[in-house]
N, C-alpha and C positions, 0 to 999 in steps of 0.2 A: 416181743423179744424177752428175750432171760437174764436180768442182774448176774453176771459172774464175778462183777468189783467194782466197787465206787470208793472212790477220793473226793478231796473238797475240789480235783480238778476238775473229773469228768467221772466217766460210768464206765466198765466194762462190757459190751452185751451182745449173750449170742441169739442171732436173730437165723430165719429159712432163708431169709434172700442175699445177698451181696446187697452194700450199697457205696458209690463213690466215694473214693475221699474226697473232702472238703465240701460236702453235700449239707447244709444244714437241714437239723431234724427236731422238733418237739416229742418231749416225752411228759410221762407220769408213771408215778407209783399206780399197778392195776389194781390194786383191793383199794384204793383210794380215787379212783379213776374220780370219779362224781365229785369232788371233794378237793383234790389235791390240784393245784395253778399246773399249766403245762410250763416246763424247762425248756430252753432253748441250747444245743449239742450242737456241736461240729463232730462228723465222722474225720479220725485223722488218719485211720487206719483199717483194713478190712482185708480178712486172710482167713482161708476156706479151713475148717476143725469138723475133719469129718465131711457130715453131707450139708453141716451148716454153717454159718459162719460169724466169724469173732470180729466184732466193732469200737474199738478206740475210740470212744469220743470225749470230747471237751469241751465243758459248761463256756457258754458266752459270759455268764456271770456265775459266781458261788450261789448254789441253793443254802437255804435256812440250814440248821445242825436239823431242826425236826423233820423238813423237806429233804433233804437227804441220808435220813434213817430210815424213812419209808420207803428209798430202791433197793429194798432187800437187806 
C-alpha cells in the first residue's frame, strides 16, 4: 500500500484490495522494510478511490517522531 497521510493517530493508505473495518493490520515504512519494528493499525475505514481503495487506519500506539517520518 501507498502513504497518502499520516498523523501521530494513524496512516492514511491506498492499498489494491478492500480490507474490513476494525481488521487489525501490521505495517512498515518499505525502503526501511529490513530495519524498521512493524506498527500495529486498526483499519477504521475503507472506501473504493477509483479501482483501488482508501484505508483509515489507527495506530494501537504512537510510533516514534523518526518511526513515523518514514511512512512517507
Amino acid at each position: 500500500a501507498w502513504v497518502l497521510d499520516r498523523s501521530v493517530g494513524g496512516l492514511c493508505l491506498l492499498a489494491e484490495h478492500p480490507l474490513p473495518e476494525g481488521v487489525p493490520v501490521k505495517v512498515r515504512p518499505r525502503k526501511q522494510s529490513g530495519q524498521a519494528p512493524w506498527t500495529d493499525v486498526t483499519v477504521k475505514s475503507c472506501r473504493r478511490e477509483g479501482s483501488q481503495y482508501e484505508l483509515g487506519c489507527q495506530f494501537h500506539r504512537t510510533p516514534s517522531w523518526n518511526l513515523l517520518l518514514q511512512f512517507g
